[in-house]
N, C-alpha and C positions, 0 to 999 in steps of 0.2 A: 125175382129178377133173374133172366137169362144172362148169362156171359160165356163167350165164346170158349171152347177148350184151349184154343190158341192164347190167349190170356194168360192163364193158370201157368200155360208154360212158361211166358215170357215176363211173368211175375214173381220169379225168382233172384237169386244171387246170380250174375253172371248172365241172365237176359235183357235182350234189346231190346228197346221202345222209341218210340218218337221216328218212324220211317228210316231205325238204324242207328240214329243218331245219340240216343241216350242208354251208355250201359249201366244196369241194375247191380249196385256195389253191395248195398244191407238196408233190411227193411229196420225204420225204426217206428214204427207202429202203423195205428189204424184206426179212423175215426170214423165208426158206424154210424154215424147219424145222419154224416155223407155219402156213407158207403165210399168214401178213400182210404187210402193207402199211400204212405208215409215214407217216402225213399231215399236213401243216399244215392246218387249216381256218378258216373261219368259223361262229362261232355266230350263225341270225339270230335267232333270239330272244332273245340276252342280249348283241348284239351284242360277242363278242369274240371272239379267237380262242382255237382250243383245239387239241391234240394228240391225233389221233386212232389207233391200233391198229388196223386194220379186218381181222376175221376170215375170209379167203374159201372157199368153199367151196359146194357140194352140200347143200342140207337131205335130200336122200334119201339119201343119205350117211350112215349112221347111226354108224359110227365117227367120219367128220370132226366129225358136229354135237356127240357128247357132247366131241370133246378141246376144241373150241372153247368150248363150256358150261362145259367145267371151268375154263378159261383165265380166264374171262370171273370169273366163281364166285371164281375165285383174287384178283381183279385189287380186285371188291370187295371181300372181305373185307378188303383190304391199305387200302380208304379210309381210316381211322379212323388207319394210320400216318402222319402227318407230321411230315418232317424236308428242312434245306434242299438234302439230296443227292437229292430225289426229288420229281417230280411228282406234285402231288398226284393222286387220281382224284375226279374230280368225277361221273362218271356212266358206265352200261354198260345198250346195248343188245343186243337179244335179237331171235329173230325171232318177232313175233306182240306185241314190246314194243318199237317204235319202228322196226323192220325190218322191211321187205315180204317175203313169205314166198317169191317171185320175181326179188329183188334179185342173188341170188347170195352174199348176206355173212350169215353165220354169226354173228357177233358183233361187237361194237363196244367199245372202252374208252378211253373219252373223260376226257382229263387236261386242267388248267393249259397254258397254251405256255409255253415254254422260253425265255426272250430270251437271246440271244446266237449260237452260231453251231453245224452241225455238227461233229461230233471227227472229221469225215471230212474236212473243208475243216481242219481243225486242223494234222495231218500232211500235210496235198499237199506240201507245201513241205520234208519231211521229218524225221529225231525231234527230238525234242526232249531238251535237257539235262537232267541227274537232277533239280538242283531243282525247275525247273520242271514235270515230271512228278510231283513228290511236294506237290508243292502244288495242282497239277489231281486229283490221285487222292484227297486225304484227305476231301472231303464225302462221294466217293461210297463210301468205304472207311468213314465211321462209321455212312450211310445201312446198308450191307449188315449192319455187326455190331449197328446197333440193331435193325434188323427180326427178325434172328435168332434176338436176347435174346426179340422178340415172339412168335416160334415162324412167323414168315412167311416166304416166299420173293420177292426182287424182280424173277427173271429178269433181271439185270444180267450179261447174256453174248454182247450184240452189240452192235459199235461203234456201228451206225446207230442204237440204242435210246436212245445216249449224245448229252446235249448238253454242248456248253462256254458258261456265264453269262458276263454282261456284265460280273461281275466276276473272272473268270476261272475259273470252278471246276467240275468234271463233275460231270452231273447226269442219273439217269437221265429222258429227258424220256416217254418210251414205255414207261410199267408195262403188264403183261400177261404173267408166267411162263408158259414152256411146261406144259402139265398133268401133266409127268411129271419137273417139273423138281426139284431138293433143293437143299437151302442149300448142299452141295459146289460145285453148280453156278453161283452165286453168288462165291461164293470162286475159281474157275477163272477165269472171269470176268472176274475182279479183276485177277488172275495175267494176266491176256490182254489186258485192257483198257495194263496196266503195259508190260509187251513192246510191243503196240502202237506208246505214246508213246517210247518207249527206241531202238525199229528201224525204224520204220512195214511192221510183218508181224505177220500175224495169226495167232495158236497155236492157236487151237481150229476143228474142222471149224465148216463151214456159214457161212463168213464172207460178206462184201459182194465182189460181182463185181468184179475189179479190183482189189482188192487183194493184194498178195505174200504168199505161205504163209511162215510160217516154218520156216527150213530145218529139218532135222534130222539128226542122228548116226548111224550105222551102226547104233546098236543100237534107232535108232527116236522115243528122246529127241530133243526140240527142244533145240537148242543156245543157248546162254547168250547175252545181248546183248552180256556184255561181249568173247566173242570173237568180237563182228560190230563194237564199238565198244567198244575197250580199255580209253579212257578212263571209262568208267562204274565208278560204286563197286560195288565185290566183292559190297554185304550187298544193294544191290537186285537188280543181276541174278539173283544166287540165289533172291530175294525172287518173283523173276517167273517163272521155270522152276518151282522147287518149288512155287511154287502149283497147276500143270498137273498135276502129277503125281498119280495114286493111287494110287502105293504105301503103303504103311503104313509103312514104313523110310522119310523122309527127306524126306515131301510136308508139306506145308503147308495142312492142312484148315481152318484159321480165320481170319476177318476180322482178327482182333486181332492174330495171329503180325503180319500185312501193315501192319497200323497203325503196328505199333511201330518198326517200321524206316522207316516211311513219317516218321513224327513225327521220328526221330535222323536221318535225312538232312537234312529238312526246316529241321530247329534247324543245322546245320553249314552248310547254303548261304545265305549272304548276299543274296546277288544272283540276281533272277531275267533268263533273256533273252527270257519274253515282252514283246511290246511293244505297249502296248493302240493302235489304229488308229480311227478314225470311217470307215465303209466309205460312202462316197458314190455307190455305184453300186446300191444297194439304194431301193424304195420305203417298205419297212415300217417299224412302229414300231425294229427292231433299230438301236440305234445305237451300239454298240460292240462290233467283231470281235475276236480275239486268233491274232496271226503270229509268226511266230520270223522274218518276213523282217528282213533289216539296213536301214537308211537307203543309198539308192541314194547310189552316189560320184558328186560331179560330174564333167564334162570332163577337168578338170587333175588330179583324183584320178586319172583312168581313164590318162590320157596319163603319166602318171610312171610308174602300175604295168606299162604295158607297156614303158617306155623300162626298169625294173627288168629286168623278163623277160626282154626285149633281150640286156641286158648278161652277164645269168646263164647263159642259153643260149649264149653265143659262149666264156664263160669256162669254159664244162664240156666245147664242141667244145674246145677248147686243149688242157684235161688229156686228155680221149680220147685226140688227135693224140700228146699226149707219150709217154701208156702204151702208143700201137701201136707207137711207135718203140724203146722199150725192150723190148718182149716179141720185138719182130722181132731187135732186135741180139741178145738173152739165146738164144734158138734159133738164132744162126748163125753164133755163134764155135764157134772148134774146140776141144776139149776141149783142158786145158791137161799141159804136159808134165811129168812128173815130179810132180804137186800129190800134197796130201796124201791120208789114207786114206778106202777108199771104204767110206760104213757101209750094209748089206743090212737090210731088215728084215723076218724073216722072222713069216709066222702059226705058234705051235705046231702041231705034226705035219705042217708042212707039207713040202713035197718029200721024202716020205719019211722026215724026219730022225725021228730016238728024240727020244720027250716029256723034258724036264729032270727030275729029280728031285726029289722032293716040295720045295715049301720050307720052310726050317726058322720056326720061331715068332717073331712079331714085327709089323710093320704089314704090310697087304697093300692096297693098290690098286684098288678097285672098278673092273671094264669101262667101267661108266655108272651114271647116276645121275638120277631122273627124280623129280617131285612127285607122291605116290600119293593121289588123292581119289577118294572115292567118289562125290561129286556129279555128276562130270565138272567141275568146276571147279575148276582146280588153279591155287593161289597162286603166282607170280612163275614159271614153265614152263622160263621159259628162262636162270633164275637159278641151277638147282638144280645144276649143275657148281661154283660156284664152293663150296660148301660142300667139295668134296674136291680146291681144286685148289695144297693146301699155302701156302695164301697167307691168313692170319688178316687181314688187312686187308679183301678181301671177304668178302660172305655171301650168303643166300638167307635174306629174310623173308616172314613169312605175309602176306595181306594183313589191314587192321583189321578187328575184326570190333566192331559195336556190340553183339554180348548173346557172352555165352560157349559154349562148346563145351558141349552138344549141338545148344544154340537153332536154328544154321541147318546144319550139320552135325555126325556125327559128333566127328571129326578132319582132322588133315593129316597128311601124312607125307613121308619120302622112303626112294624104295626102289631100294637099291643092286644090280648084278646082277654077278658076277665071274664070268671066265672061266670059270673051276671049282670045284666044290664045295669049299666051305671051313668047318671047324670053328673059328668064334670063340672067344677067352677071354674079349675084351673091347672094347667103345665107347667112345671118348673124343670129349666135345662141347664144342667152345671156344664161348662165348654169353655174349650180357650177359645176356641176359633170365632174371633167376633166377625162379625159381619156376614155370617152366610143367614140364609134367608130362608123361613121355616112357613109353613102351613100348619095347622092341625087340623083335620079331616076327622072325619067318622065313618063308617062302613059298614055295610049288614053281611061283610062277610071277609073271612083272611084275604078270596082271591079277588075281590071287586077291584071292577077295571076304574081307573080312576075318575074318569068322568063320572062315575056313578058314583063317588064318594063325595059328601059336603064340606065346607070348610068351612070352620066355627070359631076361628082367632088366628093372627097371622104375628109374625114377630122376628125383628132382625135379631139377630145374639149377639152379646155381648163377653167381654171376658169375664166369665163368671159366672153366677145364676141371673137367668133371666125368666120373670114370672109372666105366662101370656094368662092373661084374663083371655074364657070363651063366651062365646058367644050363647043364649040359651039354644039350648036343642032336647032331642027324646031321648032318654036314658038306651045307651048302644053296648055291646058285645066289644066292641070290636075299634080302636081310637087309632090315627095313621098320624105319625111327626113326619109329614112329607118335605125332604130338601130342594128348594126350587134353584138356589144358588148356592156353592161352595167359597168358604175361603180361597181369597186369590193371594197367595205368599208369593206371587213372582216368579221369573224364570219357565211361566211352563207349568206353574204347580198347580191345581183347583183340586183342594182336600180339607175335611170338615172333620171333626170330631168331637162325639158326647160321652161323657163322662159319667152324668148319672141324669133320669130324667124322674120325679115327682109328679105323680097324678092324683090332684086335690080332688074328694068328692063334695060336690055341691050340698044346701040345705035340704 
């Protein structure tokens, strides 16, 4: 794409645009997918400032100039929405209406300024805690599902688009939709903008240079914030992945789904750790920034916590020293004489030997035992042993979920795999949590999608043990306790927990 050299000039700090009328104050980004450009200005005629979109481009161009006309087309019709998660638009030029036909810029959409600060200077400093993320996210999360009730698009799907207000809250400050954009795109957005504040990494292509992609899984899916940052609650993270998605199974298409979890976190955090700042190294009207930075320690703070460090670091060389000395003597005694017997242990069929004989009916012992989600986000991972590990005093619980089972997924499950095919009679589930509601499934494999899995006894729980007689089936690998409903305690809560689970082998 051509653009005039006169452009470049006057797409600077300090250059003029709009037939003279709009001076160029600071760029604050750049949205390539539009090929815009993202501007603080000055209005001289109504002396203020305003937020400019500027469209660049080729007027002989005839592809670039309709997408930008339609852009522009989009931006006004959206005037007439006002809400305080969006800037208003106050005006949109054109070329041959307010734009020199030699400029180089294709269109113009001229908004309100924003006071307060970029969401990009928001995160330098790194994420931010759920509450405080769900209190920056909900104007612009009512902003999105009210326009949509309107039948309009905000193009709310690039951080530099976003501001953060002097009372803390995201705003988008730069209206102007791509022309091919849809309210999906909106909602993804949303999804991206949440990750964002949660990791500081961006999930959706065409981001801001500099900042971190967010990763993703083998199978392509971006990974969940909470296994970049544990600590986060279960229903946002999912809340943020699922919005990415387009699948039809399990994404999250609407503003509202995002609201609603955004509102229940938001009610449960008390405390937020933004901390409002007066930035004195600014000229402009902006007078109050928002950092996650801490109150710097002084001197004698700084001097303990190293004389701390000091003291922890010499106390952990000690233990090392001790345990080389131990492992060194444990390898260099000489085996002793006459001890007791020595126990071998061997893998079935190994060395040749004949396999044992079927065993007879009774409990059998799962190989392993793992949490089966289909989100990719599986509740407590590294819990799920203790459910079979003969000890009713531990468990494996889900984690809470604010709405119930389907809202943010399916189920949960856990899926046991044994040496060898085994023909069950029966499941026995030690749990308090009466009333959630259980499947047992079978599977020819750990990762079978669950449609592909059978169900062979179903049963509500009880406090206590409850025995599911199954159903007959083929002696399987592979047994799933799939959760279709959680305990509901109230308040908000849907959370289930097993204690120990019994897998009886049939005759």
């Amino acid at each position: 794409m051509s653009v005039s050299s006169g452009v470049h000039a006057a797409l600077n700090p300090g250059g003029v645009i709009g037939n003279g009328r709009y001076r160029l104050l600071a760029k604050s980004g750049a949205d390539a997918r539009s090929n815009a450009e993202l501007w603080r200005a000055r209005d001289g005629q109504l002396n203020r400032d305003v937020a400019l979109t500027v469209l660049l481009g080729d007027l002989a161009d005839n592809e670039a100039a309709a997408r930008a006309r339609r852009t522009v087309e989009r931006a006004m019709h959206a005037a007439s929405f006002t809400h305080p998660g969006v800037s208003r638009v106050i005006d949109v030029l054109t070329p041959g209406t307010g734009i020199r036909g030699d400029e180089g810029i294709l269109g113009i959409v001229i908004a309100e300024w924003t006071q307060g600060t970029d969401l990009m200077d928001l995160i330098a400093e790194g994420p931010l805690p759920a509450g405080a993320a769900t209190r920056l996210l909900e104007p612009l999360g009512a902003a999105i599902e009210g326009a949509h009730h309107a039948g309009l698009v905000l193009g709310a799907d690039h951080p530099q688009r976003i501001r953060v207000t002097s009372d803390g809250r995201l705003r988008l400050a730069f209206p102007g939709p791509r022309p091919d954009a849809i309210a999906r795109d909106d909602v993804k957005g949303l999804g991206a903008i949440l990750y964002l504040l949660l990791t500081g990494r961006w999930a959706l292509p065409g981001g801001p240079q500099g900042v971190p992609v967010a990763p993703t899984g083998p199978d392509g899916s971006v990974v969940a914030p909470n296994a970049l940052h544990p600590y986060l609650p279960h229903d946002l993270s999912s809340v943020a992945v699922r919005s990415l998605e387009d699948t039809s199974v399990g994404g999250i298409r609407t503003s509202a789904a995002i609201l609603q979890v955004l509102d229940q976190i938001a009610a449960e955090e008390a405390q937020t750790s933004l901390i409002p700042a007066v930035s004195a190294s600014r000229d402009d009207d902006d007078q109050v920034v928002w950092t996650t930075q801490r109150p710097r320690q002084d001197k004698q703070q700084k001097k303990k916590l190293w004389i701390s460090v000091g003291v922890l670091a010499l106390a952990t060389l000690t233990v090392i020293v001790w345990l080389s000395v131990q492992i060194v003597g444990f390898f260099s005694d000489e085996p002793s004489k006459g001890g007791g017997p020595t126990v071998v242990i061997n893998q079935p069929g190994s060395n040749g030997q004949t396999a044992p004989p079927p065993a007879p009916a009774g409990p059998v012992q799962p190989g392993q035992i793992g949490v089966y989600d289909v989100t990719n986000q599986p509740d407590n991972a590294n819990q799920a042993s203790r459910a079979v590990d003969n000890n009713a005093g531990t468990f494996w619980r889900t984690d809470n979920y604010f709405q119930p089972f389907p809202t943010l997924k399916p189920g949960i499950g856990l899926m046991a795999s044994f040496a060898e095919p085994v023909k069950l009679a029966s499941v026995t589930i030690t749990s308090p949590s009466k009333g959630t509601k259980v499947e047992i499934r079978v599977a020819s494999a750990l990762d079978s999608p669950i449609e592909e899995t059978k169900v062979i006894g179903v049963a509500d729980l009880s406090d206590g043990q409850t025995q599911i007689q199954l159903n007959d089936h083929e002696p399987t690998g592979h047994v799933l306790i799939w959760i279709t409903q959680l305990t509901n305690s109230g308040g908000g809560k849907n959370q289930s927990e097993i204690r120990e689970v019994v897998y009886t082998r049939a005759q």
